[in-house]
N, C-alpha and C positions, 0 to 999 in steps of 0.2 A: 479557579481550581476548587473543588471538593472539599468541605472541609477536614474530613480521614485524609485526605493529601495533604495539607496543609499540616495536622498533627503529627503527620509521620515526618515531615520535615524537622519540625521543633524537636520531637523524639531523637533525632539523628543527631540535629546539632547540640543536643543537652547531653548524648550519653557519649558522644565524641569527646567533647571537651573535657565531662570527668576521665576519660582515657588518658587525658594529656597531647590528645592528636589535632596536630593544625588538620586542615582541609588537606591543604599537599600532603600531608604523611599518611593521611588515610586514604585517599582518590584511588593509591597504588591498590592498597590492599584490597578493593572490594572492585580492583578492574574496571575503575571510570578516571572519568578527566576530573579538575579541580572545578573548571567551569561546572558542569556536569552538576560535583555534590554541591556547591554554593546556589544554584537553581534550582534545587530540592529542599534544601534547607531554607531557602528563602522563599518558600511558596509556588515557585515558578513553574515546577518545572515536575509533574508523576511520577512514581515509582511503580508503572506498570506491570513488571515481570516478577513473577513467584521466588525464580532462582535469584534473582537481583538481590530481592527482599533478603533471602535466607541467608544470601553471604553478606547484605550488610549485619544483623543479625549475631550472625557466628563472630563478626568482629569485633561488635561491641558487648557480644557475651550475655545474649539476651535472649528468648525465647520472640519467633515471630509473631505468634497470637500477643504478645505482649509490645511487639514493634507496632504492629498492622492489625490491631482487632477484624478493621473494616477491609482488608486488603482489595484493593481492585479486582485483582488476581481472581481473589473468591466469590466474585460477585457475577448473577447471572443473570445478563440482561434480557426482558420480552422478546419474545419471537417475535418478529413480524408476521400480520398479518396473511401477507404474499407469499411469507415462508412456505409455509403449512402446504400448498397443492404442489407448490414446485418440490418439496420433497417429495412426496409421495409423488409425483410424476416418475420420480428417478426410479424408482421400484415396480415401473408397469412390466419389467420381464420382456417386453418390444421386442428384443432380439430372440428367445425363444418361442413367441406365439407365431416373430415371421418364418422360422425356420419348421415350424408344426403345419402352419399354413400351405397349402398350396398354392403354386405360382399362378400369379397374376398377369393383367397385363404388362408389357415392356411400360419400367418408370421413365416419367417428362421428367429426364434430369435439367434441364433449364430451368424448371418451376422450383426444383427441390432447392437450385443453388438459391434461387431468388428467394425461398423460404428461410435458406440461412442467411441469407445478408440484413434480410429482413431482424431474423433471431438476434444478428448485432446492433440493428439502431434500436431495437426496443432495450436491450442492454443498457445502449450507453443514454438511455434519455429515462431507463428505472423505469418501465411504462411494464410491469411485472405483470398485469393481468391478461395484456395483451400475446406477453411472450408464452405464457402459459398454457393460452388459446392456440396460439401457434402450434406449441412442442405439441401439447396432444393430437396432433395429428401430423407431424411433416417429421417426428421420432419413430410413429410406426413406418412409416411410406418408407423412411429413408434403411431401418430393417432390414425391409422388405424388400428393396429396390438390392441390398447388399447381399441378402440370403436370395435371392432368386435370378439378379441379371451378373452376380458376380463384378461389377463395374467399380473398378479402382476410382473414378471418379466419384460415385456414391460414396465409397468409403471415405474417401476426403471431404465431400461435403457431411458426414457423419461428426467427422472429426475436429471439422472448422464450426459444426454445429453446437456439438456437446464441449468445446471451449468456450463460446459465449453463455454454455448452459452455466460451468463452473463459473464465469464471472459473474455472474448475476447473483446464485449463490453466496458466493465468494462477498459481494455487497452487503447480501441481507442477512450477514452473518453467518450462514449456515456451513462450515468450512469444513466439516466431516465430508457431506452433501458434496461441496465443490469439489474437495480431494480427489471423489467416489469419478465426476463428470469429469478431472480431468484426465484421471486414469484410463477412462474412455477414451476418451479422445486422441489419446497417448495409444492405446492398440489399436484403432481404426486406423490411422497415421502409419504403424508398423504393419499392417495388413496390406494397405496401399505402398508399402517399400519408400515411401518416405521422409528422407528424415530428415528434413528441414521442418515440415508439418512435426515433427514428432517433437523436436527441438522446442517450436512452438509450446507443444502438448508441455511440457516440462515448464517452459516460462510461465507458462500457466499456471501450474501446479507449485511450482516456487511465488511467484504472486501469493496462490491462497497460503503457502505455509509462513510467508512473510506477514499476511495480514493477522492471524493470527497467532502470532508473536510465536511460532515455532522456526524459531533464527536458525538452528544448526539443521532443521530438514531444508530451510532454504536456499540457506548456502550449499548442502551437498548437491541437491537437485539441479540447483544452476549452474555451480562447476563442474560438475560432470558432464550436465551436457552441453557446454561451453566452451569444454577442453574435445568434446568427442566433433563439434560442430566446425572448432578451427581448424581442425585437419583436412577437411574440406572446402574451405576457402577459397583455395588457388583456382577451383574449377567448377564452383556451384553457381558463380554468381552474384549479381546483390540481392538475391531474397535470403541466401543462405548469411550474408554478410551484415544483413539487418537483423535477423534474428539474433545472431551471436553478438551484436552490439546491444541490443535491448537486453541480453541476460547480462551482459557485464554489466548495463545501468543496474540492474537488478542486485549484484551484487555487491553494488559499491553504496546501495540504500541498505542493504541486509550488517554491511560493515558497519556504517554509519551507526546503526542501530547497538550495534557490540561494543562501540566504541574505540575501532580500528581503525583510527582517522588515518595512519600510513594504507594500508589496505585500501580503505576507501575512496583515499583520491589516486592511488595506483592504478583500480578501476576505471575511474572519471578517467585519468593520462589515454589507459587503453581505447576507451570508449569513444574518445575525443578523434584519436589515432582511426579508427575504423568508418569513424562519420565523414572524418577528411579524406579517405578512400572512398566514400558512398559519394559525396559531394552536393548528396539535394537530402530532402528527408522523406521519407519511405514508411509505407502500414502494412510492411509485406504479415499479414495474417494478423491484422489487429496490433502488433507489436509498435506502433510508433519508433521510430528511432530515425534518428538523424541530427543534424548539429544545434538546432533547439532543443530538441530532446534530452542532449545531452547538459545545454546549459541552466536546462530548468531540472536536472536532476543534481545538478553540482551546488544550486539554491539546496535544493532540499534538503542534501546531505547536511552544509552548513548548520542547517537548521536542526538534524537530527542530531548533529554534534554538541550544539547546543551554543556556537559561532555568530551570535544573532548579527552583529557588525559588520562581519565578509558575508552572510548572505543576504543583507540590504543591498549592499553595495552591489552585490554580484547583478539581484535585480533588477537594479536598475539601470545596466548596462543592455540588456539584455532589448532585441526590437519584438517592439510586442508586435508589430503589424505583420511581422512573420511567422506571428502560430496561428492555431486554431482557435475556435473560442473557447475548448476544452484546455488545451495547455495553456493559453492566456487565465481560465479561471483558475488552474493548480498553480500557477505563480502567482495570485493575487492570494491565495489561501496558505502560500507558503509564507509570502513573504510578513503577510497580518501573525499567522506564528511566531515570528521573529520578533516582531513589534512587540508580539505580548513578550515575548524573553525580557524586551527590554522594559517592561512594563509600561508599555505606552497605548491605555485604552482606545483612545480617540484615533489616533493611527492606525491601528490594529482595524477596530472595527470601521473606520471608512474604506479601506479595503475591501472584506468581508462584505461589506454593500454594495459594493463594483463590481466583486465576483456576483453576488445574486442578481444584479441587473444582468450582466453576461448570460449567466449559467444557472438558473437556479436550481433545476434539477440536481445539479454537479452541488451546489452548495448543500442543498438539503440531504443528501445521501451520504455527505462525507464525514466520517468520523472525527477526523482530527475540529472540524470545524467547529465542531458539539463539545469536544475539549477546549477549544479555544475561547470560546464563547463562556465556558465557563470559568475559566480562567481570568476572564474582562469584568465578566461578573463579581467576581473575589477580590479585585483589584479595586473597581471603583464602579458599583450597581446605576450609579446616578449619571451615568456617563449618558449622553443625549441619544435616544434612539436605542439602546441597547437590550433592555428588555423586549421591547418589540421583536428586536430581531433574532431575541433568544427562545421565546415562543414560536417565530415562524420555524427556527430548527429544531424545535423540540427540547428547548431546553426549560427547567422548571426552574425559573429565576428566585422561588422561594427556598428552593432546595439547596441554594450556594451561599454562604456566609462568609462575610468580608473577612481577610487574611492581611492581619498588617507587621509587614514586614520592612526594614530598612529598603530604603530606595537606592536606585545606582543600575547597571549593570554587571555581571559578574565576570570578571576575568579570565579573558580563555586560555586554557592551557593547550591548545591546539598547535599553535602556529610552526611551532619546532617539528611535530608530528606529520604536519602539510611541508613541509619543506619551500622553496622558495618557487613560484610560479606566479604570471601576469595575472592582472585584477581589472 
């Protein structure tokens, strides 16, 4: 962890204590668990969110410039490089120069879809300059193919298009950017009448507001249309039935995040419910979901609880020979998470080596990892292999200073909240 992370921990448990407040008597007041503030205070664990900050703050009767000089919160990280075109892609106006245009020939909608499937593996393998090459020319066709042959079909592939645009986006930070794509993507989807695509359109757009920590657009966007998607169930199908199970994973990670452990495995129960109607697992529009899906999302929550113990365990129950090498590397990235809760460098980071033999595209693009990593760092720099690997993700091993903190793990106040269910 950071050192500002590390600080703002000792700040908490220094101005707590002249309060007179155990950990339990304060958890309530600033709406976290006890696990939660003991992994903060003990180094372990960020204080990512503005609003988090302000209400611890308020409780200990402090100004936050004086909690968090360095606040995470206010800090702004480099563009990437790849940003920079794909934004400005987003702004070429496509949709009015086709409708200025005069019709063309009749579009090869076979080519267009192949163009978007394409738009999704350069997605998910971050191969950005390639996708960029793409968009500028299969965003005007597809236009154009919409403003001049009227083909409901175009519009759906618009729509399945400008949602891999937003994830991409959505990756490289850009989250205004993705908002904008998946807002798109969300009216192409209603133009085509839709609305399992559009539903889509929404997980999507709940994604980018979850990625950046804008929780209550996440959760409104996902249950609304999560509640409008189950009423259609009886007679949509399993595409309509996989999508509505990926936004309740969705919301039961957006929970987790708030620290609405009841919520969040209410979610997981439903989601669970829905996969055991689906019976295999399904990508109906990129949305993975199915009964992997769900057990690698119940790891995570664990983890965003801050439950490091139930989501080892859960892991390792779990058959890796039945995911992908994608969900196999977000369970290895999850699970090394956990490991660091417990403060266990070497654990942690031999994971984190597993996934990059897997995945490494998946390892190097993922944010949590770049926290993780610096977290291992803070913990024990001399750990074997670890700079190395901190440099291949981009981490500057010089910039993390060791945090020493009592050893142990921290006591989860969860379990009452989870209520009683098989492990």
């Amino acid at each position: 962890m950071a050192d500002h992370d590390a600080g703002i921990g000792r700040k908490i448990a220094y101005y707590r204590a002249r309060k007179g407040l155990s950990q339990r008597d304060f958890a309530p007041l600033i709406k976290r668990s006890e696990a939660w503030v003991s992994q903060v205070e003990r180094g372990v664990r960020p204080v990512k969110a503005l609003d988090v900050l302000e209400r611890i703050a308020d409780v200990l009767d402090m100004p936050v410039a004086e909690l968090a000089p360095s606040a995470p919160a206010a800090q702004v990280e480099q563009v990437p490089a790849d940003a920079v075109p794909l934004r400005l892609l987003l702004t070429g106006n496509h949709a009015l120069r086709a409708v200025a245009s005069g019709a063309g020939a009749d579009p090869d909608l076979d080519r267009l879809e192949e163009g978007a499937a394409a738009a999704w593996t350069f997605t998910s393998l971050g191969r950005y300059t390639d996708l960029l090459d793409l968009l500028e020319t299969l965003l005007p066709e597809l236009e154009d193919a919409v403003a001049h042959a009227g083909s409901r079909r175009a519009e759906l592939c618009l729509a399945d298009t400008y949602q891999a645009y937003a994830l991409a986006l959505a990756d490289l930070q850009q989250f205004d950017a993705a908002w904008v794509s998946a807002d798109r993507s969300i009216a192409a989807a209603q133009r085509a009448a839709d609305p399992v695509m559009m539903a889509a359109g929404a997980f999507r757009l709940a994604l980018v507001f979850q990625r950046s920590n804008r929780l209550e657009l996440a959760k409104h966007t996902a249950e609304s249309a999560r509640e409008v998607l189950g009423e259609l169930l009886g007679g949509a199908g399993p595409r309509a039935a996989s999508v509505y199970g990926a936004l309740t994973l969705q919301l039961a990670l957006v929970a987790a995040k708030t620290e609405e452990a009841e919520y969040a495995y209410a979610m997981l129960a439903a989601a669970r419910a829905t996969a055991a109607d689906l019976g295999e697992e399904r990508d109906d529009h990129h949305t993975e979901f199915g009964p992997a899906a769900v057990d690698l999302q119940e790891v995570a929550t664990a983890v965003e609880l801050g439950d490091a113990g139930t989501a080892i365990r859960l892991a390792g129950r779990i058959d890796r020979d039945r995911l992908t090498p994608r969900q196999h590397g977000r369970l290895l990235i999850d699970t090394a998470r956990a490991w660091a809760q417990r403060r266990s460098p070497e654990r942690a980071l031999a994971l984190l080596l597993e996934a990059e033999l897997l995945a490494p595209e998946q390892v190097y693009r993922h944010k949590s990892v770049r926290s993780t990593t610096a977290d291992l760092l803070s913990m024990d720099r001399g750990t074997s292999g670890l700079s190395e690997f901190a440099q291949r993700v981009g981490v500057d091993a010089a910039l993390i200073r060791p945090v020493t903190t009592r050893s142990g793990p921290a006591r989860s106040g969860l379990r009452a909240a989870r209520g009683p269910r098989a492990i």
